[in-house]
N, C-alpha and C positions, 0 to 999 in steps of 0.2 A: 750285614750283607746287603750289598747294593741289586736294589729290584732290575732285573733284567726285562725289556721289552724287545720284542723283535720290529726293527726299521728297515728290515729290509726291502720290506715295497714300496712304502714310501722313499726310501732313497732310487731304486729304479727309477720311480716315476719323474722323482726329478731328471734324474741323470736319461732318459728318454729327452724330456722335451729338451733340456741344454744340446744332444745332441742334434736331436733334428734342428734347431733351432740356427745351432751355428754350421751346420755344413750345408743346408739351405741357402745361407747367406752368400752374398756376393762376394766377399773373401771369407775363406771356410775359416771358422776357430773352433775349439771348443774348450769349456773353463778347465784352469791348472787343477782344482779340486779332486776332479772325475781321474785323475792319477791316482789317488790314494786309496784302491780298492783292498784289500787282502796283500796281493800279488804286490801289486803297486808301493803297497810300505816294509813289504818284504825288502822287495828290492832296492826302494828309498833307506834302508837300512844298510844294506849292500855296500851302495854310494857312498855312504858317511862314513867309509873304510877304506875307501879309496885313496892313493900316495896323490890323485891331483883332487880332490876334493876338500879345501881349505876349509871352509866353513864352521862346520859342526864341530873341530878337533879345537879350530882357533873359539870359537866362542866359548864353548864347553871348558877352556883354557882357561879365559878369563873370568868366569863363571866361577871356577874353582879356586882362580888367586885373590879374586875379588869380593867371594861370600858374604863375608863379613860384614866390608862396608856396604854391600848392595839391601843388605837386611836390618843395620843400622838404618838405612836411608827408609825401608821401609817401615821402622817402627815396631813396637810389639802388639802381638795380638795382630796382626794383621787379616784381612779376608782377602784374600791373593783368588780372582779372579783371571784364569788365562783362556786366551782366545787362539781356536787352533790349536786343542791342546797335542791332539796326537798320542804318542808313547808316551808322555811325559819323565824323559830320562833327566834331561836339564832342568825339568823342576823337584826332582828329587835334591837334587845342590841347594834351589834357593831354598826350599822346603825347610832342609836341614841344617839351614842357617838362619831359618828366622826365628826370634824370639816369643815360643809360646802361640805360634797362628793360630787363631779360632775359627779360619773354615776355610777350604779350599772348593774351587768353584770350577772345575775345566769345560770348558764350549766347543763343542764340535758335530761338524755334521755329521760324522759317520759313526753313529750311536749305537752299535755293538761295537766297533773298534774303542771309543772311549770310555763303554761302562769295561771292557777288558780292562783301559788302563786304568781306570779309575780304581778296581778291584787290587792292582796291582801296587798302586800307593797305598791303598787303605791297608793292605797287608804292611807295607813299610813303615807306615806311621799312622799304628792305631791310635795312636790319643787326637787326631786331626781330624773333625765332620768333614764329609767328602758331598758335595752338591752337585754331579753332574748335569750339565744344559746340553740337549741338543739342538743346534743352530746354524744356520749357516752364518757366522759372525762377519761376512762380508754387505749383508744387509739388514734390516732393522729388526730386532727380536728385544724382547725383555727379558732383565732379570727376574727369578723369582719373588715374589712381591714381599719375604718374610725376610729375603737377606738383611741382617744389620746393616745398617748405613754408620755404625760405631760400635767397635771403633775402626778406623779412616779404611777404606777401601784401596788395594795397588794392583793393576792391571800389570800381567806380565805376557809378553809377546815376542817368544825369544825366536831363534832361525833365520833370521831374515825374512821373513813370510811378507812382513811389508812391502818387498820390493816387489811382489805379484801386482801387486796393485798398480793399477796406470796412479799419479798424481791426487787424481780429483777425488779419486774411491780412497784413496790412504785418506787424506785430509777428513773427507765423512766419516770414515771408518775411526780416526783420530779424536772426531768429535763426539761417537757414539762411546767410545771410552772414555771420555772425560764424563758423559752424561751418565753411566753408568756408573764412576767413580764418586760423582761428586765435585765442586771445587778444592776440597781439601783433599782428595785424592792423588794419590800416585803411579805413577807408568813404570817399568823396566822395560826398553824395547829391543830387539837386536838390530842392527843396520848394520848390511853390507857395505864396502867403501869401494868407490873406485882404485881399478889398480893395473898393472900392465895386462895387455891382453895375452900376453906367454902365461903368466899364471891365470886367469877369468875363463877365457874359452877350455881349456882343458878341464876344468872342472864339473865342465857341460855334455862333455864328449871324450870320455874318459877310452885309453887306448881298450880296454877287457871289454866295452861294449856293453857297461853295464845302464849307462845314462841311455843309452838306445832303446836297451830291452824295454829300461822301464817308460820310455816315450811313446814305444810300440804298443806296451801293456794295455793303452788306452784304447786301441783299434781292437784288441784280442775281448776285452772288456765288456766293449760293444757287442761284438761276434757273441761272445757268451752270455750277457744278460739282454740283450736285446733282437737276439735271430738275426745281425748283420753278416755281413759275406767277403768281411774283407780277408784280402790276401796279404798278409803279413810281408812276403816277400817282396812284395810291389811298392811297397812306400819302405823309406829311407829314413833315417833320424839325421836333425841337423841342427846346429847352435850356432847363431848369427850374433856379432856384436850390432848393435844399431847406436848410433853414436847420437844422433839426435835424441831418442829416448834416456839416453845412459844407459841402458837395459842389454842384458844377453837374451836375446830369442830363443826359443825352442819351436824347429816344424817338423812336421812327418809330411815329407815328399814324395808326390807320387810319381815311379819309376817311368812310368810307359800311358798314354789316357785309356782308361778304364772306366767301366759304371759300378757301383757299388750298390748293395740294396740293402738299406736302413731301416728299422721299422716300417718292411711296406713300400717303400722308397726310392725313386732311381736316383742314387747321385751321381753325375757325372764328374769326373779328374779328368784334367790336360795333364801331357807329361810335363812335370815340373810345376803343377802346380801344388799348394803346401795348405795343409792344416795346422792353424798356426796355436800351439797347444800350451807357452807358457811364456811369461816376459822376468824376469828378475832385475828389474833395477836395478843401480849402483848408485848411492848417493857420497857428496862429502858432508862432515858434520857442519857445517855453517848448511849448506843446502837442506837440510833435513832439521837444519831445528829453524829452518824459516817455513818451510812444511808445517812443523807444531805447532810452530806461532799463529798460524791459521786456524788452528783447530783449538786455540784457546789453552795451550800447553808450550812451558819454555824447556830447556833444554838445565836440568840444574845437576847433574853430574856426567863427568864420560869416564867409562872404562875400555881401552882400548889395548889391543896387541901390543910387542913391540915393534914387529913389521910394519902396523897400522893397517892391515889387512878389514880388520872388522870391529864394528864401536861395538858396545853396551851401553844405551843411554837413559839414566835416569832423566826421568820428565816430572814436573810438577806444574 
C-alpha cells in the first residue's frame, strides 16, 4: 500500500504566490497547472468526452493500435518514468504492453491526486513497483537517487501537455528528460498537430460549456482556497487562435471593470481585460523534432492518426 501524505498546504501555498504573482502583473496570467484542482479534473475528464474534443479519443487511438510497437521500442524491463502523470488512464495501455516493466515512476504536482492514481495502477498491476514523485515537472526536481539507471530508463509524456509550454520551457523541460533518462534513454511524447481552425477552436470552447466551466474553475478555486471574491458571473471564458505562437489561448474576461480582492488584495480589471490562463501549442513533426534536436533528442519513431490530427513520437 502506497504511504499517503497530505500536500495539501503546501500546494496552497504555491498556488497563493502563482496567484498573486500573476494578476499583480502587467498582463494578468496565471499558470495552466492551478486548473487541475479536484473539480478541475473532474471536469478535464468531462472534456475528453466531448463530440469536439479530438485529442484524448485520437491519441488514446493510437495508443491502442500501436502498443505493441511503442513497447518494442521501449525494450523490456523498462522504468517508465512519466511526467504529469495525472489519472494515468493512457498509461495503463502502455503499461500493459510492455514487456515485464520493473518500475513505474508517475510525477505530479498534486500529490493526493497522484498517490489516488497511483493506488489505482497498483491495484491494476500488482506485480509492477510503483514510485510516486511529487514535483512540479516543469522545473528542476530530482529523481529518487535508488532509481536503477538499468536497465534503460523511457520518459513517457502523453496528452499534448507539451504544448503548455512556450518553446524555451519545452526544450528545458526536453532536456531535464534526457538528463533524467540518461543517453541511452527513451522518450514516448504526445504532440499535437497543427490543423484547421473548424476543428482546434471548438475543442477549446465546446457548445455544453463545459471548457468554460472548467476555465472558470480557476477563479472559484481562488474564491475557495484562498478567501478571493470573484464573481463568477463577470468574467467570460474565451479561446483565441494566436497564429504567431501556433498556440490556441485560453482567457477569462472580464465583463464590466471591477476590483477583486485576492489574498488581501485589490485587483483592479478594465472591461475586457483577460487572465490569460493556458496556451496549447500546435506543432508540425519536422517542427518538433527540431525542438528535440535542441534538447539533445531525435525523433526515431512516429505514430500518427489517419487524419494526422496528432503524432505519438518516439524520441531517442
Amino acid at each position: 500500500m502506497l504511504e499517503r501524505v497530505d500536500f495539501r498546504e503546501a500546494q496552497r501555498e504555491a498556488f497563493r504566490a502563482d496567484v498573486v504573482a500573476g494578476l499583480t502583473a502587467t498582463r494578468k496570467t496565471l499558470p495552466s497547472r492551478w486548473l487541475y484542482d479536484d473539480r478541475g479534473s473532474a471536469l478535464f475528464e468531462e472534456i475528453t468526452q466531448l463530440p469536439e474534443y479530438y485529442p484524448t479519443r485520437t491519441e488514446t487511438a493510437i495508443l491502442r493500435t500501436h502498443a505493441a510497437e511503442m513497447a518494442a521500442f521501449c525494450g523490456a524491463r523498462a522504468v517508465l518514468i512519466e511526467y504529469g502523470a495525472g489519472a494515468g488512464v493512457k498509461t495503463e495501455i502502455l503499461l500493459g504492453a510492455l514487456e515485464s516493466p520493473a518500475l513505474y515512476v508517475p510525477v505530479d504536482i498534486a500529490g493526493d491526486f497522484l498517490v489516488d492514481a497511483a493506488e489505482r495502477i497498483e491495484r491494476r498491476f500488482p506485480y509492477i513497483e510503483i514510485r510516486p514523485v511529487v514535483a512540479d515537472f516543469t522545473a528542476d526536481f530530482d529523481l529518487p537517487a535508488d532509481l536503477p539507471r538499468l536497465p534503460p530508463r523511457v520518459a513517457f509524456f502523453p496528452g499534448s501537455t507539451i504544448g503548455n509550454l512556450a518553446p524555451p520551457d519545452a526544450a528545458e523541460f526536453l532536456k531535464r528528460m534526457r538528463a533524467h533518462v540518461g543517453p541511452q534513454g527513451k522518450a514516448i511524447v504526445g504532440v499535437d498537430l497543427r490543423k484547421d481552425l473548424g476543428v482546434l477552436l471548438p475543442a477549446y470552447d465546446d457548445a455544453a460549456g463545459v471548457t468554460a466551466a472548467f476555465n472558470l474553475n480557476l477563479l472559484e478555486r481562488a474564491n475557495r482556497e484562498l478567501g478571493a471574491d470573484f464573481d463568477l458571473a463577470a468574467f467570460a471564458h474565451e479561446a483565441r487562435w494566436n497564429e504567431a505562437k501556433s498556440a490556441v489561448e485560453m482567457h477569462l474576461v472580464s465583463r464590466r471593470a471591477q476590483t477583486v480582492r485576492v489574498d488581501g488584495r485589490a485587483v483592479r480589471f478594465e472591461a475586457g481585460e483577460t487572465i490569460h490562463t493556458e496556451d496549447s501549442r500546435k506543432y508540425d513533426v519536422d517542427g518538433f523534432s527540431r525542438l528535440a534536436q535542441t534538447a539533445g533528442w531525435s525523433v526515431a519513431r512516429e505514430w500518427l492518426d489517419p487524419d494526422r490530427r496528432f503524432a505519438v513520437l518516439g524520441l531517442a
